[in-house]
KOLDO-477146 format. One record per residue (C-alpha): z, x, y; residue number from 1; residue in one letter. Coordinates in Angstrom, 2 decimals. Each point is the difference from the previous one (the first is absolute). Layout:
BEGIN
<r pz="Z" px="X" py="Y" kolke="NUM" dopa="A"/>
...
This chain:
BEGIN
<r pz="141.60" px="131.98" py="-4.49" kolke="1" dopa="X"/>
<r pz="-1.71" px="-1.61" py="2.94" kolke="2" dopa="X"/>
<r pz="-3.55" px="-1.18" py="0.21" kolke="3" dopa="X"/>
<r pz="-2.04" px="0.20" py="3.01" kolke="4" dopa="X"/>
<r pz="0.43" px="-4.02" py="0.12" kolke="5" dopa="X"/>
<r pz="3.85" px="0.67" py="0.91" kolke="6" dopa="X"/>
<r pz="0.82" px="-0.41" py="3.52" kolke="7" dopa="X"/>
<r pz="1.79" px="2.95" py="2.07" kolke="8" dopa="X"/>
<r pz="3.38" px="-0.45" py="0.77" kolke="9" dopa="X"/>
<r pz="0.70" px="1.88" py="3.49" kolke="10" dopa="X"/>
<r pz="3.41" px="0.03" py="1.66" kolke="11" dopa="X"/>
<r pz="0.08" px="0.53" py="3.28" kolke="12" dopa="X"/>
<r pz="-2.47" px="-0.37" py="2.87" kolke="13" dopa="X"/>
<r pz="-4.07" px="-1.55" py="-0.53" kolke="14" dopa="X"/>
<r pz="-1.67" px="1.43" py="-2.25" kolke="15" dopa="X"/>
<r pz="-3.20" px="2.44" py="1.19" kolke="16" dopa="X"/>
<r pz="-3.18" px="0.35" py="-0.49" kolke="17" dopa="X"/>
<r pz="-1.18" px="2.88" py="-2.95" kolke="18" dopa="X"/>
<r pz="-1.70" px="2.78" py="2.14" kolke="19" dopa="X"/>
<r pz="-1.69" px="1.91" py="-2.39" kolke="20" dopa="X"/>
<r pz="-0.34" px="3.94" py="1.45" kolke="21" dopa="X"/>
<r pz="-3.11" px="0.92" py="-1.17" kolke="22" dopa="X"/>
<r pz="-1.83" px="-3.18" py="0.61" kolke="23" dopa="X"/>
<r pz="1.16" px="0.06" py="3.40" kolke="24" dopa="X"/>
<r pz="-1.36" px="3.55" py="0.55" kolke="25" dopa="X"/>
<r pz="-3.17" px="-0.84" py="-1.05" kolke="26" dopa="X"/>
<r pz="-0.37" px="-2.86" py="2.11" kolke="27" dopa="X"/>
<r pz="0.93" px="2.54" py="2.95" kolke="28" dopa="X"/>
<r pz="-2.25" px="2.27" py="-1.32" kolke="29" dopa="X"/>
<r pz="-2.97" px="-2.43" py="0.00" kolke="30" dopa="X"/>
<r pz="1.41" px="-0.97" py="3.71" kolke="31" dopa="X"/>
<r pz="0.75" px="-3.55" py="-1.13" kolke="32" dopa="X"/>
<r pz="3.43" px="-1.54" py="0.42" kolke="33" dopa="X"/>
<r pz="2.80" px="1.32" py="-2.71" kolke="34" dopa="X"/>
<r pz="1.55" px="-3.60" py="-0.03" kolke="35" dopa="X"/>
<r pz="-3.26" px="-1.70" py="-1.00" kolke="36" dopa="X"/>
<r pz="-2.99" px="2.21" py="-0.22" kolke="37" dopa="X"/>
<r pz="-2.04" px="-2.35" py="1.91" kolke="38" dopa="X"/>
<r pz="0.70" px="0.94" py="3.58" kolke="39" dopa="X"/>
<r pz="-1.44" px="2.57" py="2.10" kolke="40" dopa="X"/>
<r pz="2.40" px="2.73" py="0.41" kolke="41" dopa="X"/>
<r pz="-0.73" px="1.74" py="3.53" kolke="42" dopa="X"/>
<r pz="-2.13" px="-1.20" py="3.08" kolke="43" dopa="X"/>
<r pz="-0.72" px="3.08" py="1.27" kolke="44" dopa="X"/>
<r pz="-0.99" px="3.27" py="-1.56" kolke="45" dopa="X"/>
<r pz="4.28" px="1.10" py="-0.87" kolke="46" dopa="X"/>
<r pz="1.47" px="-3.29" py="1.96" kolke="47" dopa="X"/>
<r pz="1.15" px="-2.42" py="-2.79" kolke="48" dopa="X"/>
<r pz="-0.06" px="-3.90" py="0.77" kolke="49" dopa="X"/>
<r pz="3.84" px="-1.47" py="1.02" kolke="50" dopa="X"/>
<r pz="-0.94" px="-2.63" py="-2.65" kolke="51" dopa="X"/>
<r pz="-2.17" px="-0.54" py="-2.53" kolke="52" dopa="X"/>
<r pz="-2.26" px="-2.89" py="0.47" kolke="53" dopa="X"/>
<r pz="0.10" px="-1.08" py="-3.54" kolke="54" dopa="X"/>
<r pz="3.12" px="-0.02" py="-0.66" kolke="55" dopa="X"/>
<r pz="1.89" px="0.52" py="3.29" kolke="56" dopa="X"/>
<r pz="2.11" px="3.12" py="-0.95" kolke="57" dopa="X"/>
<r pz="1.63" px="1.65" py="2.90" kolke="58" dopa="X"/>
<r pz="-1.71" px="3.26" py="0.17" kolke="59" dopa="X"/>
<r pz="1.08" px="0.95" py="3.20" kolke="60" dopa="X"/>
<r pz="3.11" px="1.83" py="-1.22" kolke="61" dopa="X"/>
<r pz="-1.31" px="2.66" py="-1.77" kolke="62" dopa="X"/>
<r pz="0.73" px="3.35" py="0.45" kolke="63" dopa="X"/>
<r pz="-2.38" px="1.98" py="-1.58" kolke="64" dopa="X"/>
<r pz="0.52" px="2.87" py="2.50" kolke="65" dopa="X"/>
<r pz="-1.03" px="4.09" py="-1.14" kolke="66" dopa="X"/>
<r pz="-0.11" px="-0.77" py="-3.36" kolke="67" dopa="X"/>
<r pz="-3.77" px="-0.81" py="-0.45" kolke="68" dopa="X"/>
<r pz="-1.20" px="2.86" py="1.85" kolke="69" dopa="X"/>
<r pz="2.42" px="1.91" py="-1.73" kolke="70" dopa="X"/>
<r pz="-1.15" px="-1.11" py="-3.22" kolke="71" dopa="X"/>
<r pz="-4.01" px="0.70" py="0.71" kolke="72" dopa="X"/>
<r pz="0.52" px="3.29" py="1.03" kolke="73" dopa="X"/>
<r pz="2.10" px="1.17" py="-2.95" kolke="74" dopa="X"/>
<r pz="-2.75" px="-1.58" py="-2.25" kolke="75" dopa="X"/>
<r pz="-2.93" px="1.17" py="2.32" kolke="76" dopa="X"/>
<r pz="1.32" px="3.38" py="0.81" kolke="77" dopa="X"/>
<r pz="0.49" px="0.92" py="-4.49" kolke="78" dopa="X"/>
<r pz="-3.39" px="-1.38" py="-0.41" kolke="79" dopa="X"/>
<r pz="-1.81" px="1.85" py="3.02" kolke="80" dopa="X"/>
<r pz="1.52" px="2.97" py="-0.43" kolke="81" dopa="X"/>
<r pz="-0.73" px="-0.08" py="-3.87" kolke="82" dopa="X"/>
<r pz="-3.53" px="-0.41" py="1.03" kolke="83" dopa="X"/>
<r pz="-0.52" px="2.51" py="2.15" kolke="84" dopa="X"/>
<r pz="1.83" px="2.65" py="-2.27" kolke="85" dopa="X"/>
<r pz="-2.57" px="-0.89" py="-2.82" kolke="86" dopa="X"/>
<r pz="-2.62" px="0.38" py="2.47" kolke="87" dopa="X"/>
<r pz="0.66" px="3.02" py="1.34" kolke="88" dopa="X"/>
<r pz="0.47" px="1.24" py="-3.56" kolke="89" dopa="X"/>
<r pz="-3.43" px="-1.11" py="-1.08" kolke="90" dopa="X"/>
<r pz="-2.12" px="0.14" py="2.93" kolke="91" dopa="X"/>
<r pz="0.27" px="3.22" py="2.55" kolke="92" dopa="X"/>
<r pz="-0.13" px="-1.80" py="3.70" kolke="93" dopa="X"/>
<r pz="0.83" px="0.96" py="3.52" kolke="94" dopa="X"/>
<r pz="2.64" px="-1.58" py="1.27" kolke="95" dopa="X"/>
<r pz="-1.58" px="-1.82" py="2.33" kolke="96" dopa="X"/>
<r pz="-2.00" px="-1.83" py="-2.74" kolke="97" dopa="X"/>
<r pz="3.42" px="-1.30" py="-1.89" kolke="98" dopa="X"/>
<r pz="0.77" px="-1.35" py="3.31" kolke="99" dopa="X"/>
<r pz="-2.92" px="-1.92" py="0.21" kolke="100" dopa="X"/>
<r pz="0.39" px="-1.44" py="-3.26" kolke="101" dopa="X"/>
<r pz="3.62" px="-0.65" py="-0.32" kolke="102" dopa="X"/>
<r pz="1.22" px="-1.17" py="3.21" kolke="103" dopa="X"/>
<r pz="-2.29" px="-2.95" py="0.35" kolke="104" dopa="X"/>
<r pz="0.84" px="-1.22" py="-3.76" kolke="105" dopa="X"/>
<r pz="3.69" px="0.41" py="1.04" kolke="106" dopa="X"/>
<r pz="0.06" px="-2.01" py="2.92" kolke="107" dopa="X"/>
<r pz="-1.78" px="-2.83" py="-1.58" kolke="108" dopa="X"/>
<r pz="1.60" px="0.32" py="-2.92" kolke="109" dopa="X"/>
<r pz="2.90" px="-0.90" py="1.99" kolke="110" dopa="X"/>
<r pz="-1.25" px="-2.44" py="2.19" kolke="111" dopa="X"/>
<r pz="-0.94" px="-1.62" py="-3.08" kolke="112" dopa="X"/>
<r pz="2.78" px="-0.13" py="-2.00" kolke="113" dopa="X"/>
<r pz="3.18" px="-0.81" py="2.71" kolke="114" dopa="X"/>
<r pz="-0.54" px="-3.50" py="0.50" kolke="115" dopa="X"/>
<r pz="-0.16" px="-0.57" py="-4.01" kolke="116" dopa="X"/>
<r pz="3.44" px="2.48" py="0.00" kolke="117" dopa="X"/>
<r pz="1.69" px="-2.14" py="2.63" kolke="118" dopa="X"/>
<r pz="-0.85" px="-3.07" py="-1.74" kolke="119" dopa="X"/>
<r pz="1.77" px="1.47" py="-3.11" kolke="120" dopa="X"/>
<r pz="2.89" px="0.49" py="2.07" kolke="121" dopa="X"/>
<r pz="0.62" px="-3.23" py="1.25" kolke="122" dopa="X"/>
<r pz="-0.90" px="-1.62" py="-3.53" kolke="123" dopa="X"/>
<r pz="2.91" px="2.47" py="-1.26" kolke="124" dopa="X"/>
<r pz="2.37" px="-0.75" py="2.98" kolke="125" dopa="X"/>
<r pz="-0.93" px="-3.80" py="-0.46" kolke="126" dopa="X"/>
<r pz="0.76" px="0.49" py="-3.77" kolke="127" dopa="X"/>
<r pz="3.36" px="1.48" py="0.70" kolke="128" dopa="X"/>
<r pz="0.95" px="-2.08" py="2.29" kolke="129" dopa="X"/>
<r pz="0.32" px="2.74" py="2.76" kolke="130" dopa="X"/>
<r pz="0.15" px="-0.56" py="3.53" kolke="131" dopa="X"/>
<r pz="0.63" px="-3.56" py="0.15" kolke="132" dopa="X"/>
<r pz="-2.31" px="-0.84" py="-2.31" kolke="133" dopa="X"/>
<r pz="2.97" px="-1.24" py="-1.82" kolke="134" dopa="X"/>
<r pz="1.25" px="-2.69" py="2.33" kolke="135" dopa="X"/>
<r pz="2.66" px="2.33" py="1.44" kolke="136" dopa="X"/>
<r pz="-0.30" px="1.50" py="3.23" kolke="137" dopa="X"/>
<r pz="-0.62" px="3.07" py="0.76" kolke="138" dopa="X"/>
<r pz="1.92" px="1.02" py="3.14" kolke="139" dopa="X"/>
<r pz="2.71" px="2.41" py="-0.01" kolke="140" dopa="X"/>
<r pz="3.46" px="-1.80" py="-1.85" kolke="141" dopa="X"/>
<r pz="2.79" px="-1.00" py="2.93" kolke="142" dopa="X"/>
<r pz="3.44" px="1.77" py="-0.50" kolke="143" dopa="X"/>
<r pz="2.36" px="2.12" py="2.14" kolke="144" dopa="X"/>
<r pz="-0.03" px="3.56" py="-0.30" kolke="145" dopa="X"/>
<r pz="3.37" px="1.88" py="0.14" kolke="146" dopa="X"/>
<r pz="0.53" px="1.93" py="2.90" kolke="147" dopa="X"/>
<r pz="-2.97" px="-1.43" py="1.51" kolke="148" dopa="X"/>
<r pz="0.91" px="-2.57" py="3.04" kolke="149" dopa="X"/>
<r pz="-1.01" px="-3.72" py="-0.23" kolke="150" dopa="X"/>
């Protein structure tokens, strides 16, 4: 049996740095950097930093992409509709009224919650090691393609 006192024995390349996932989420999630939770995350409104200023993480690789809005509207779109059905079962409105009272909590609903999302992201992308957040890089690989002239 080992004891936490025994060192690792790792074959190979340098040994890296734990990256726990849900730690690094939350950090997102909280818009501070995944890699130390001290940094800001984004210097605009969805723009993140290239680095963090605590720590100096390269943030400027990230590739966040659809997945944030993607993510808020699946969440916002069960949750609004859900409302509105239970509304419209309980209280008898003109249309006109659920507009008024939905769309506005929808849109900032959403305005509020995509930066947060996209912070997730990169705290899980950071966590994963995706998108050269890993050390690799992240172009396309270089090989010849059969049939395909050089």
């Amino acid at each position: 049996m080992s004891t936490p006192t025994d060192p690792v024995a790792r074959y190979g390349d340098a040994p890296e740095v734990e990256r726990p996932l849900g730690r690094s989420i939350m950090r997102g999630l909280m818009n501070r950097c995944p890699a130390c939770g001290n940094g800001k995350l984004f210097r605009a409104f969805l723009k993140p930093v290239d680095h963090c200023a605590a720590c100096g993480e390269a943030m400027h690789h990230q590739r966040a992409d659809d997945l944030p809005p993607y993510i808020v509207i699946l969440v916002l779109g069960h949750v609004v509709v859900g409302g509105y059905m239970l509304t419209d079962m309980t209280f008898v409105l003109p249309v006109w009224v659920h507009i008024a009272i939905w769309a506005p909590i929808t849109v900032i609903t959403a305005l509020a919650s995509i930066q947060p999302i996209k912070g997730g992201v990169i705290g899980l992308q950071w966590a994963l090691r995706m998108h050269g957040f890993g050390g690799e890089s992240d172009g396309p690989d270089d090989y010849d393609i059969p049939g395909r002239p050089n």
